[in-house]
C-alpha positions in Angstrom: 62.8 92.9 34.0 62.1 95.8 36.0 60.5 95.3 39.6 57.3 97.0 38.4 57.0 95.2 35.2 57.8 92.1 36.9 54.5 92.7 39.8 52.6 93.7 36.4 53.3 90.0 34.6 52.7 88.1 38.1 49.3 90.0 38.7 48.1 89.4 35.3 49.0 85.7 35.4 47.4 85.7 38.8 44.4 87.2 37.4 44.2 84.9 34.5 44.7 82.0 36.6 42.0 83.1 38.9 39.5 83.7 36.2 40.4 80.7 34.3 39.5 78.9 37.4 36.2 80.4 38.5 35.0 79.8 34.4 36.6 75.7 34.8 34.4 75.8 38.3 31.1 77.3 36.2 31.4 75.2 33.6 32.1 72.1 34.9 29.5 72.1 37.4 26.8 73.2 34.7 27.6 69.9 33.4 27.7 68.1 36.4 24.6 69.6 38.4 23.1 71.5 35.6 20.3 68.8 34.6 19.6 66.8 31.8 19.8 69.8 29.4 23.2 70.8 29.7 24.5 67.3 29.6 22.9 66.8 26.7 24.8 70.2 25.5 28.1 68.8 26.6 27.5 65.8 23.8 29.6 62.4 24.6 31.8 64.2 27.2 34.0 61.8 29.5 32.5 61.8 33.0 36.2 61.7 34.3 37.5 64.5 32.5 34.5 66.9 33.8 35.1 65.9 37.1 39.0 66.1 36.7 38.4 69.6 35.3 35.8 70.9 37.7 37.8 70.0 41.0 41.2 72.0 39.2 39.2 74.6 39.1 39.8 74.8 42.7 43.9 74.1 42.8 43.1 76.9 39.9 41.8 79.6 41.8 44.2 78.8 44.9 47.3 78.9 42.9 45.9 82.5 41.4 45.0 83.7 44.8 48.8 82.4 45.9 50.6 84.1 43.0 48.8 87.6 43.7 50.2 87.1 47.4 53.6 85.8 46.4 53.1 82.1 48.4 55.9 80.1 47.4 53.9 77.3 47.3 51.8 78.5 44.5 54.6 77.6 41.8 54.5 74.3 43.0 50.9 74.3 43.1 51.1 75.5 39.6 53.9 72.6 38.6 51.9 70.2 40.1 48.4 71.4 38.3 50.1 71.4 34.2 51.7 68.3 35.2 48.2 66.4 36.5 46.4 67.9 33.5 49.1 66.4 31.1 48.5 63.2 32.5 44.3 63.9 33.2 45.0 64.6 29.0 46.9 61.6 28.2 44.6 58.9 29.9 41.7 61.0 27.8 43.6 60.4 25.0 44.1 56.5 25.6 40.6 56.2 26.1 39.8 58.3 22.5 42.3 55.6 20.8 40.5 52.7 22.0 37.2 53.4 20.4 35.3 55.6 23.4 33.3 58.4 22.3 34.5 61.7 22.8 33.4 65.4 21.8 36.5 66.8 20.3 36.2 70.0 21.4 37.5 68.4 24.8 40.6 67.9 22.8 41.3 71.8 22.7 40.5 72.2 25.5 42.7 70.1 27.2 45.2 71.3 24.8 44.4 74.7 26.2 44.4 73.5 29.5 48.1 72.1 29.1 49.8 74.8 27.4 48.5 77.7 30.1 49.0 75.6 33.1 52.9 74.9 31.9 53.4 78.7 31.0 52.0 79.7 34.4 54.4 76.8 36.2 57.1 78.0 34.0 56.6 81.9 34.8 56.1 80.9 38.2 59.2 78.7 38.9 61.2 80.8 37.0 61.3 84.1 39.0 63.4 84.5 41.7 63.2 82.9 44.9 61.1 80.3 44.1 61.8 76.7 44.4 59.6 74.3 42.5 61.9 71.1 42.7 63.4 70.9 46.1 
């Protein structure tokens, strides 16, 4: 990949991390400080998910705002933010099994969740210089 293509793909996934981020941040905290009316929205949403969710939002928004600038600690940022939501989706997951309400669109979005927080590690570990597991 070209240099310029290459500073194209890292400012877009910068961007999308960053916007993903400020919308996790809005929406959480709707739920969260929003009143009765938008927990009531939310439907039989897990407490710790919401919270889980609305403090990513910040490692979200940092790891964007590190990709743009090319910090080498934003890949690991990004490493360590699909690997907590995997587990943040798994323990949601456990409690679905044994019987605890749950809204199922919180199940895609979790998936979502996941899958762009390991294709931003991936993109971001993978180019040169970086060094996600030393």
């Amino acid at each position: 990949m070209n240099d310029r293509l290459s500073r194209f793909a890292l400012y877009a996934v910068a961007a999308v991390a960053l916007i993903f981020g400020l919308m996790t941040i809005a929406s959480g905290g709707k739920v969260l400080f929003g009143g009765d009316a938008a927990r009531a929205a939310a439907g039989d949403y897990l407490p710790f998910v919401v919270w889980f969710n609305f403090l990513a939002g910040f490692a979200y928004v940092a790891a964007g705002a590190g990709l743009a600038t090319g910090q080498a600690w934003a890949a690991r940022l990004a490493l360590y933010i699909a690997a907590a939501t995997a587990m943040a989706f798994l323990v949601f997951g456990l409690l679905a099994l044994t019987g605890t309400p749950f809204e199922w669109r919180t199940v895609g979005a979790m998936t979502l969740r996941t899958t762009l927080w390991t294709a931003i590690a991936w993109f971001a570990c993978s180019r040169r210089g970086t060094h996600c597991f030393r």
